[in-house]
Every structure is written in C-alpha cells, then in structure tokens.
N, C-alpha and C positions, 0 to 999 in steps of 0.2 A: 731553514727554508723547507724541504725535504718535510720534515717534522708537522711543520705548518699544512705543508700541501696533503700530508694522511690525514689529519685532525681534519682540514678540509672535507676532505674524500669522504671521511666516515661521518661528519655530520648533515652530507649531503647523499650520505645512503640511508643514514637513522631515520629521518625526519619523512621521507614519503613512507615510512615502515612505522612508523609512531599515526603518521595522518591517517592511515590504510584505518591503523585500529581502534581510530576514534570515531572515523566512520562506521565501524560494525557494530559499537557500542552505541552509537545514536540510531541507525537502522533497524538493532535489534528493539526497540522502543516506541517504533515505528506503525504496529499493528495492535499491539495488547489492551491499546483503549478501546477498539472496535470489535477484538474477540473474544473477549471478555465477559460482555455482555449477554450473547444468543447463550450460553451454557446454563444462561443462571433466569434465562427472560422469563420461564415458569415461576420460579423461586419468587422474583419482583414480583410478575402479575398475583401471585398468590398473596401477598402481605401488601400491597398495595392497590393491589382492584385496578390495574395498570389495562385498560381494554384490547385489543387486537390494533387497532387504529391506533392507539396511543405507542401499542408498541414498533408498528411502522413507523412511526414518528421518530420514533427511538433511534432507529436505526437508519432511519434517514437523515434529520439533523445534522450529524456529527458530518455525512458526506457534505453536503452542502455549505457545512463550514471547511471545509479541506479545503475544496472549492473558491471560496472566499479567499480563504490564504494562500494559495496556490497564483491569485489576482496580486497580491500584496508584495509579492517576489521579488520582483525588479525595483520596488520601490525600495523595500529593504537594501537592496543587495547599492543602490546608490546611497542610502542614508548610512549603513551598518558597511560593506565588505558583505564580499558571502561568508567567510569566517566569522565574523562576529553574528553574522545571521544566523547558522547553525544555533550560536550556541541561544541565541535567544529562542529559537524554535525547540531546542528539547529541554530549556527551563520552563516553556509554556506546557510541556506537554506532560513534565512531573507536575506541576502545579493542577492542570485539569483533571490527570490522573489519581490524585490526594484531593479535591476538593470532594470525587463521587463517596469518599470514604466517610465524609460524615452524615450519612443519610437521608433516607427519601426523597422523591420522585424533581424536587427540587433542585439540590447536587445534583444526581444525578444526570440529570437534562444538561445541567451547566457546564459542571464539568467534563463530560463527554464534547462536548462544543468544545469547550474551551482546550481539550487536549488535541481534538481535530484540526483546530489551528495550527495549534506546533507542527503537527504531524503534514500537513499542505505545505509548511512553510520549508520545512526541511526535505518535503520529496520535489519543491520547486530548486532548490539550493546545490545539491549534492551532485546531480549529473553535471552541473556545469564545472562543478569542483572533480570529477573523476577527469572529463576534457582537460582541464586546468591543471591537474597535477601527475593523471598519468595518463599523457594523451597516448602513449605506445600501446598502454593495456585496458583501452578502455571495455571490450569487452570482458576479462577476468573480472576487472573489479567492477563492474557493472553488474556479471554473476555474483562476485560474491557478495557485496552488500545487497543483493537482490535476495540472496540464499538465506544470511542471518536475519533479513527482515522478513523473512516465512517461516523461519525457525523459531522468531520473537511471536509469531502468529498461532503458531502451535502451540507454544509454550499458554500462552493466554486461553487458547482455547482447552488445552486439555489441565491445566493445574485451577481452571476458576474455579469449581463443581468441591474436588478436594479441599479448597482451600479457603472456601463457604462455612463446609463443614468442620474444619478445623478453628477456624475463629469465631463462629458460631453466626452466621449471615454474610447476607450476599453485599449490603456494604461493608465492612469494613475488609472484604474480599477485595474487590474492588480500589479501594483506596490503596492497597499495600502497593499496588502496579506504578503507584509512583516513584518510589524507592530504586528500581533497577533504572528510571527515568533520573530520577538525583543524580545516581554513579554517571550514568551518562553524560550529563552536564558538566561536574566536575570534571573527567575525565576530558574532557574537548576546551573546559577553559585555556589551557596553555596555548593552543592554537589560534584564541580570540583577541589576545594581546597585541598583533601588528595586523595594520590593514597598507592595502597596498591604493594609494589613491587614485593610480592609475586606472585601477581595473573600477573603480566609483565610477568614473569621468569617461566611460565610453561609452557611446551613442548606443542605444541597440535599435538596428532596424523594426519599425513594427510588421508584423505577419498577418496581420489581418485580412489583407487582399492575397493573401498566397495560397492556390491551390492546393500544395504539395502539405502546407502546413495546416491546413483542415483536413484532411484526408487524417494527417499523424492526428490532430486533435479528435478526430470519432472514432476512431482506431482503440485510442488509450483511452476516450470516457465510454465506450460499451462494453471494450474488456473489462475495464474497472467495474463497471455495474456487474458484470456476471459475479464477478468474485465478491461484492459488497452482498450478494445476493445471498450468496453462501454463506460469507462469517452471519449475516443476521438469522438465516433462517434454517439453512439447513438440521440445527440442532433439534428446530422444533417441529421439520416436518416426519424427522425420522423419530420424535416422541410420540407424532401419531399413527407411529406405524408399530409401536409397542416396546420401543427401547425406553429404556428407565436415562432419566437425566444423566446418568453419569457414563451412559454409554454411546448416551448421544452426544455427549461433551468429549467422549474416546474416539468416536470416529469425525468429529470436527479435528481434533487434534491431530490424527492421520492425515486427517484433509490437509492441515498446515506442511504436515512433517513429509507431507509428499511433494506439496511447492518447494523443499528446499534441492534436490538434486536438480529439477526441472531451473531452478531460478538459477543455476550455477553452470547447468549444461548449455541450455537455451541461450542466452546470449556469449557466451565464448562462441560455439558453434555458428549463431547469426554471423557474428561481428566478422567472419572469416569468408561472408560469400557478401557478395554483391547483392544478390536480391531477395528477399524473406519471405516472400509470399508464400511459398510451401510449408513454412514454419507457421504463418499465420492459420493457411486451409489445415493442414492437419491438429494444429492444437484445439481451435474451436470446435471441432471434429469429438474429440476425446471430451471437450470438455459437456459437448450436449449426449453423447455416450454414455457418460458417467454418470451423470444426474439423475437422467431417466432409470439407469440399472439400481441408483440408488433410491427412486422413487419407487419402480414399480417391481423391480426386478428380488430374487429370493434375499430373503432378509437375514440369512447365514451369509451374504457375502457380501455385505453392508462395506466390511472394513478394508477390503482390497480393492472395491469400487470408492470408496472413499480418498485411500490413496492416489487412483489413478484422474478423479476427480482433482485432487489438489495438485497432482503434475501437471495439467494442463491449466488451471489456474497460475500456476508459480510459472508456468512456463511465458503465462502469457503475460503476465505482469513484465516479468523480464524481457521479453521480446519489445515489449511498450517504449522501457525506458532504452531498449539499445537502440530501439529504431528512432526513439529523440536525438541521441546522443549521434547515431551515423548520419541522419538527414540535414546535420548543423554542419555548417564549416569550421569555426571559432568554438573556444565558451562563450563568448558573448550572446555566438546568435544561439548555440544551445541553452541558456538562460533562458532566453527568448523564445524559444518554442518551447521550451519545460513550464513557462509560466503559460503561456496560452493551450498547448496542451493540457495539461491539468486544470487549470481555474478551469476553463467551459467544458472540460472533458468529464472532471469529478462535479461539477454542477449538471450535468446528463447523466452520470452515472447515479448520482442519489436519488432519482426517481426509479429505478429500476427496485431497490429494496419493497419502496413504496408501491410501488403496484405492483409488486408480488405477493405484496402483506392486503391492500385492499383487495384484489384479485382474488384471493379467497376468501377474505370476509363477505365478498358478495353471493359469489357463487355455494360457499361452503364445503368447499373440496378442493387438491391442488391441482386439478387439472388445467384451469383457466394459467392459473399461477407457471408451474412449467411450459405452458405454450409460448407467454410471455418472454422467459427465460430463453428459449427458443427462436423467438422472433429476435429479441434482444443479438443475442452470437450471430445469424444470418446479417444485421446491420454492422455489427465489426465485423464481417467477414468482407463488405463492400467496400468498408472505408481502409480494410486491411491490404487490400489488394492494390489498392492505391499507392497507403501508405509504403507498400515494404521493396516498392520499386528503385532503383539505383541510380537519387535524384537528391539534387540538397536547395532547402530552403532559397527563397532570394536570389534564385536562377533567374536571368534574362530567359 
C-alpha cells in the first residue's frame, strides 16, 4: 500500500512537470511564423515584385487570422477538450509553416494564414490550461511560457536571414520553421489522449456586456498591435536607415531576446500585487521610448535600444495574458475572456501593422507611421488602466 501511495505521489509530481514542458515546446512555436517574415520582406519584394501594400497585407493577414481563431476557442474547447485542442493547434501550425516552404507569393499568403490559426488557437487554449493545472503558479508559468514564446520570436527573427542564405532562398527558409512545429506536436500528443468531459459540458458565461472584460479585451488587442507592428516592420525601417538585412534581422532578434527576461519577470511580479496599472503606464512608456530612439536616435545604439524595445514588448505581452488570467475567477471564465480577448483584441490589433505600412506609403517617410504607433500605446494605455484594476469578470 505504502508502495502504491509513492508511485502515486510521484506520478502525480511527473505529470504537471511533463505538461509545464509541453507547453514551452508548443509556446516556443508560437511566434516564428510572424518573425520570420519582416527579416526576409526585402529578399520576397525583390524576387517577387511583392509592393509595399501588398507587403502590409502580408503582415496583416496572418493577424486577422489569429483573430478568427482565437473566436473559434470555446467552440473547440467543447468539441475537442482543451488538450486535444492544443494539439490540434500546433499541427495546424507545422502544417502552415511547411506549406510557405514550397514557394511564392501564393504559399506563402497561405500558409502564413494558415499557421496564424494554429497559433490563435493555442494562445486562446493555454491560459486556461495554466488556471487549470497550476492554479498556485499561475504567474511563474504564465512568465515562462510567456518567456520561451519570445525566445521562439527571436529565434525566427535572428536565424531567418542566415538561414535564407544557407539553403539558398527565402522559401525553403521559411518552410523549415515547421519542423521545430512537428517536434512540438509530437511531443504534446501524449497529453491528447484523455479528455475530461466535464470540463466539455460547462456553461461559460458570455462577456460581452462586461465592462471589465472590454477594458482587458483593448488592453491585449493594442498591446498586441504595438508588437505585431514590430515583428513586421521594424526590420525594414532600420534597412532605411542604412543597416544591411542581416543586421537589421540582428537587432529584431535582440528585439525578441529582450521580451524574454521581460515576459518571465513581468508577470511573476504582476501576479503578486493587486493592481497593474503601474506595470501597464510604465511598460508603454519604454515601449514608445525605444522606437523613437530606434527610429531617429544615433544609429551606433540601434542594438541596446532594440533590446530595451523588446522588454517592453515581452513585457507587455505578458502582463496581457496575466491580467486575463487574474481578472477570471475559474478556467472556465478565463477560457472565456482568453477567447474574447484575443479574437476582437488580435482583429484590432492587425490593423495597426496595416496602417503603419499604408501610413508610409502615403506619406513616404516614417513619420506619419510612428505617430501612429504612438497614438496606438496612448489607447492601451486607457484601456490598460482599466484593465489592471483588482476586479474579476461577471461581478454583480
């Protein structure tokens, strides 16, 4: 009996320590279809005659499908389990990621779309699975799947340019980013084999009339535009400031590799106070600081403004999802505000890409474009204040 009761014990310590690292493997997978891109967007427009417009498009798209499947959440999560929904979300998202690999402007559109899905699907899925399996630590693991999904970010942005070069083009560059999406999959099937049908079969309140819950939903889709704003362009606005692609693909990569201490700090540290809103004003703060210094500021400190650019990016990303995750009472209702957050959050956020990319095509300078950018952080900063107050969803 004794015997019984340790095999117990230790397969009931394994298993949240096996789930933790399935999460970082599907996390990590999480960004590489959308950073991927801005490194190489010269390279496309050059061999394909890809316009300025066409490449906002580019980069918007893919948001708008996040968007879409971030709507699609609850419905999985009652047809599928949220484990089996995982895993359907990062086989969609190898799948999108390997379709851009067989060329032009065609894949490419597609499968970028089509790995955007996975990628909604699984950022709708996962915070109610941290509620769900480690409600003591939801801030750690909130940082850290938040950390390795900006480390997955940087990785895309700094090995695309490299790795162009190495197999001789920007698709079959591209394509290989499904492969680490493959392991990913594999590695979370074990998890997808039992579903619990209770957690199918409960109600979730809808949010839609909730003030507290639009507040978190303009919160997370402005933040997110800032940063979608980045992965797509920052690379190209520091190419017209004289860095050669592969240094402008270096300091997106710092950009990533700086969300990762940010995405790990930021929320442990939230999750420990009542009220976020100094976390909010000061990140948005750093992150309109950074851009500027990287737009107009000396261009020997491109790479430490870069970094401090992606801490406040990583930072806010994370704050995004802790302040989902604290403002719910259950997984259930955090489901429920993960899905409505995101779907209308990342459908507001991919217009942001897009009128920073038309923004300059009209004007022909980036100044219209960071004002934008600008205006954009002062509306999260409204709906942030809101949001980070010590309030939960579906309150009388």
């Amino acid at each position: 009996m004794a015997s019984h009761g340790m095999s117990g014990s230790r397969s009931a310590s394994v298993r949240p320590a096996l789930v933790g690292i399935g999460m970082m493997l599907v996390a990590f997978n999480m960004r590489p279809a959308l950073t991927t891109v801005g490194p190489l967007l010269e390279a496309i427009r050059a061999t394909t005659g890809l316009s300025t417009a066409g490449a906002a498009f580019l980069n918007t798209l893919p948001v708008l499908c996040i968007g879409l499947a971030c709507a699609l959440g609850p419905v999985v999560i009652r047809r599928l389990g949220a484990d089996r929904g995982v895993l359907l979300a990062v086989a969609v998202v190898a799948l999108g990621s390997g379709l851009r690999g067989l060329g032009g402007l065609g894949p490419l559109f597609v499968g970028a779309c089509v790995a955007a899905m996975g990628i909604g699907l699984a950022g709708v899925l996962l915070p109610g699975l941290v509620k769900r399996d480690f409600p003591s630590r939801v801030g750690l693991m909130t940082g850290l799947y938040t950390m390795v999904l900006c480390l997955g970010a940087a990785a895309g942005a700094g090995f695309s340019v490299p790795l162009a070069q190495s197999v001789d083009g920007w698709s079959p560059a591209l394509g290989l980013w499904g492969v680490p999406a493959l392991v990913a999959t594999l590695a979370w099937l074990p998890f997808a084999r039992a579903t619990d049908p209770a957690e199918r079969s409960v109600r979730r309140r809808p949010l839609w009339r909730d003030r507290l819950a639009w507040q978190v939903t303009g919160f997370m889709g402005l933040q997110s535009s800032l940063a979608y704003i980045m992965f797509g362009w920052l690379p190209v606005v520091l190419h017209d400031r004289g860095l050669s692609a592969v240094d402008a693909g270096l300091v997106s990569s710092l950009m990533g590799l700086g969300q990762a201490p940010a995405a790990l700090l930021v929320p442990t540290l939230a999750a420990r106070v009542r009220d976020q809103r100094l976390f909010v004003a000061g990140l948005l703060a750093l992150a309109v600081g950074a851009l500027l210094a990287l737009a107009v500021g000396p261009v020997g400190l491109v790479r430490p403004f870069g970094m401090l650019l992606g801490f406040a990016i990583g930072g806010l990303f994370g704050l995004g999802l802790t302040i989902i995750v604290l403002r719910a009472r259950d997984a259930a209702s955090t489901a429920s505000l993960a899905a409505m957050s995101q779907s209308v959050g990342y459908t507001l956020a991919a217009f942001g890409p897009l009128g920073f990319g038309l923004a300059h095509d009209a004007s022909g300078s980036w100044g219209a474009s960071l004002g934008l950018f600008c205006a954009i952080a002062f509306g999260a900063l409204l709906f942030g204040l809101g949001a980070g107050r010590d309030r939960k969803v579906g309150a009388p």
